[in-house]
C-alpha positions in Angstrom: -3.5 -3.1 6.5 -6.7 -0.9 5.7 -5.2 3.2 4.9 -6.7 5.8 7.9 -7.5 9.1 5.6 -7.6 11.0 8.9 -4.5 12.4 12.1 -1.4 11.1 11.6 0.1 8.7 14.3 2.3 11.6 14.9 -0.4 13.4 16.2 -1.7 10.6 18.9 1.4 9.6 20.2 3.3 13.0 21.0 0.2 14.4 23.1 1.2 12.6 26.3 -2.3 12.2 27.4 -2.6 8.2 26.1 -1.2 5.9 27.9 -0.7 2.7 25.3 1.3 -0.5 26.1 4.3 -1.1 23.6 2.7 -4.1 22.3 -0.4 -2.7 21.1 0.4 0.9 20.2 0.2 0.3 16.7 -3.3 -1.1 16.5 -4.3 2.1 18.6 -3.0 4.9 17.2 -4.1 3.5 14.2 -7.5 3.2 15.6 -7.2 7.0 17.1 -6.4 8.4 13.3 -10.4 7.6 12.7 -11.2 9.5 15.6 -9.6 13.1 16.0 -11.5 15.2 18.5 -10.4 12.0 20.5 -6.9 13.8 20.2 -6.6 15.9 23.4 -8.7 13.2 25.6 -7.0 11.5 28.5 -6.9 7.6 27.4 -5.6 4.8 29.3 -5.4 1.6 27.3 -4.2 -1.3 30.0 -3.8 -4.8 29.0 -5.3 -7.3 31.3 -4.4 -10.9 31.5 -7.5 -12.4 33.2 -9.5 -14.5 30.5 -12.7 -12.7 29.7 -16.0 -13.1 27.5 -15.2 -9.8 26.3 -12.1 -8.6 24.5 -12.3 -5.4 25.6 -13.7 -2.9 28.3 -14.1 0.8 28.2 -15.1 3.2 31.1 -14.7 6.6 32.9 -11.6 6.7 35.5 -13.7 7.2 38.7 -11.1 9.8 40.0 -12.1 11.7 37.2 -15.8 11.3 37.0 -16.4 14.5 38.7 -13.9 16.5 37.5 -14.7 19.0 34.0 -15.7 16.6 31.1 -12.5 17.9 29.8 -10.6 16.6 32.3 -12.1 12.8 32.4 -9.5 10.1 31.9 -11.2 6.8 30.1 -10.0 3.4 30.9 -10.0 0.8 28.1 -9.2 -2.9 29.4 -8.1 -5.2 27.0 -7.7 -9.1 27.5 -5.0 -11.0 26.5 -7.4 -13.7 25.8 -11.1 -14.1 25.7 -13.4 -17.1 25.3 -15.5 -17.8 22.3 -17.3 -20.5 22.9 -15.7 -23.5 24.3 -12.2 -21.8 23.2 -9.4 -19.7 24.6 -8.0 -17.0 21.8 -5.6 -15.0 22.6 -4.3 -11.5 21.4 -1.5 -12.6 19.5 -3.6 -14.8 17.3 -6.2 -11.5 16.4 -4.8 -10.0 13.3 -3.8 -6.3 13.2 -7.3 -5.2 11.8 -9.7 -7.0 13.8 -7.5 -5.7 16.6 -7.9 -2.0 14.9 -11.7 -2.3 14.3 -12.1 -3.6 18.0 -10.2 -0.7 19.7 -12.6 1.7 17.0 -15.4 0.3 18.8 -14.6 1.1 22.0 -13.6 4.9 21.0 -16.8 5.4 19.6 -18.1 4.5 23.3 -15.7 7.2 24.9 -17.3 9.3 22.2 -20.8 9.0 23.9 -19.2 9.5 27.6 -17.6 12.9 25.9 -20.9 14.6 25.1 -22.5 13.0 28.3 -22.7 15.2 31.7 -21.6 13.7 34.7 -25.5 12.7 35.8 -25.7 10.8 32.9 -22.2 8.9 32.4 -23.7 7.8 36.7 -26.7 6.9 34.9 -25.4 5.1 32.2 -22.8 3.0 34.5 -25.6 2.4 36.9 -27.7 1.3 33.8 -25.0 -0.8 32.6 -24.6 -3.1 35.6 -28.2 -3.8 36.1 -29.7 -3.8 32.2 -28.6 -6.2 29.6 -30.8 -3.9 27.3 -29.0 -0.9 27.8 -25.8 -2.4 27.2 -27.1 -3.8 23.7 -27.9 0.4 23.4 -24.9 1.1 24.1 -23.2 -1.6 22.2 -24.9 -0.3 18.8 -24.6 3.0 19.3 -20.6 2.6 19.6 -21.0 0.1 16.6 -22.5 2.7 14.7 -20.2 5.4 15.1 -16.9 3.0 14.7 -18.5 1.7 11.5 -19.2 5.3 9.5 -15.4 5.7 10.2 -13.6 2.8 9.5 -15.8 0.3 7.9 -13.5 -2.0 7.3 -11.8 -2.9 10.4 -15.3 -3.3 11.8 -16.7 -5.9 9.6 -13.4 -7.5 9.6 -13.6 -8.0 13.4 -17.1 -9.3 13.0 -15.7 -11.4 10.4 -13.1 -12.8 12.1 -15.3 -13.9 15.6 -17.9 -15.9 12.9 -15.2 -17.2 11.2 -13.9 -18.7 14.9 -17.0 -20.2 16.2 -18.7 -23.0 15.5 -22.0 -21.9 14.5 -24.4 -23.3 12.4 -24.4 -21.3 8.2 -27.8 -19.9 9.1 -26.7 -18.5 12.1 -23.5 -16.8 10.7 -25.5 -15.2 7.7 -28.3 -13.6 10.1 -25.5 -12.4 12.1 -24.0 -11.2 9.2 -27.2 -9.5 8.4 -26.7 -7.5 11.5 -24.1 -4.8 12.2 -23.6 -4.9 15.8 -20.5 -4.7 17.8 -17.7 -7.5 18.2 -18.2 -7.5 22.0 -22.0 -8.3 20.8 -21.4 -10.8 18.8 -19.0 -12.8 20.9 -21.7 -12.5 23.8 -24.2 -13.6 21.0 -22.4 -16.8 20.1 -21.1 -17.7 24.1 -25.0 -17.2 24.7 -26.1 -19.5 21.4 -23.2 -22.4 21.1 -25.6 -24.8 21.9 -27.7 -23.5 18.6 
């Protein structure tokens, strides 16, 4: 497992204001440690056991969209299981990392909806729903932020998705070319496995 140089775990899970299932608490807090002004932000982290193209989902609790910005509660969904192409993975078979880098990804989202004012976290969910671009935005941008703290886990959950698909060489190296997000990727190759 890759060493976080930043908040302890200490720190995340004696704050009461995250809400982590047992069997994923590790991979959390350890994603958290990258990210402490995330330390006194309300977090619900639910697991989910419908199958999904996406691992995992992040939003603003609705009862708390109108509330302070210090007071919103964010909601990260996490699958049991997702499908990469034609097959079913589930959590169990991720390892610890990719789990870690994953999670990362989604902070850096909540990290956006921190700085955002209400008006715009409306705007961005509205945008979301209806603009595939905007969601590739968003995608990046949480990409970008995940990666400048914790590298490693990132690339090793990109790794780890082209490592499980079926693509063609050329198509794995220009992905590798590119850093975008794991949801991205897994969208990329669902969209491509015909390639």
């Amino acid at each position: 497992m890759i060493q976080s140089p930043l908040a302890t775990y200490e720190e995340f899970s004696t704050q009461g204001n995250k809400s982590i299932p047992e069997y994923i608490k590790f991979e959390v807090i350890k994603a958290l440690s990258f990210f402490p002004e995330l330390q006194n932000t309300h977090i619900i982290f639910q697991l989910s056991n419908k199958t999904e193209k996406s691992i995992m989902k992040t939003r603003v609790s609705l009862t708390s969209l109108f509330l302070n910005v210090s007071k919103r509660t964010y909601v990260v969904v996490i699958s049991n299981n997702f499908h990469l192409q034609d097959k079913k993975i589930e959590m169990s078979y991720i390892p610890k990392d990719v789990l870690v880098g994953w999670i990362g990804v989604e902070l850096g989202k909540i990290l956006a909806y921190e700085t955002a004012s209400n008006y715009q976290v409306l705007s961005y969910l509205f945008s979301s729903h209806f603009s595939k671009k905007f969601v590739k935005k968003k995608e990046l941008k949480a990409n970008r932020c995940a990666r400048r703290r914790m590298k490693a886990f990132v690339v090793a959950a990109r790794k780890f998705i082209l490592n499980k698909s079926d693509l063609p060489n050329q198509v794995i190296e220009k992905v590798n070319k590119m850093y975008t997000s794991p949801a991205f990727i897994v969208n990329f190759i669902n969209t491509h496995s015909s390639v």
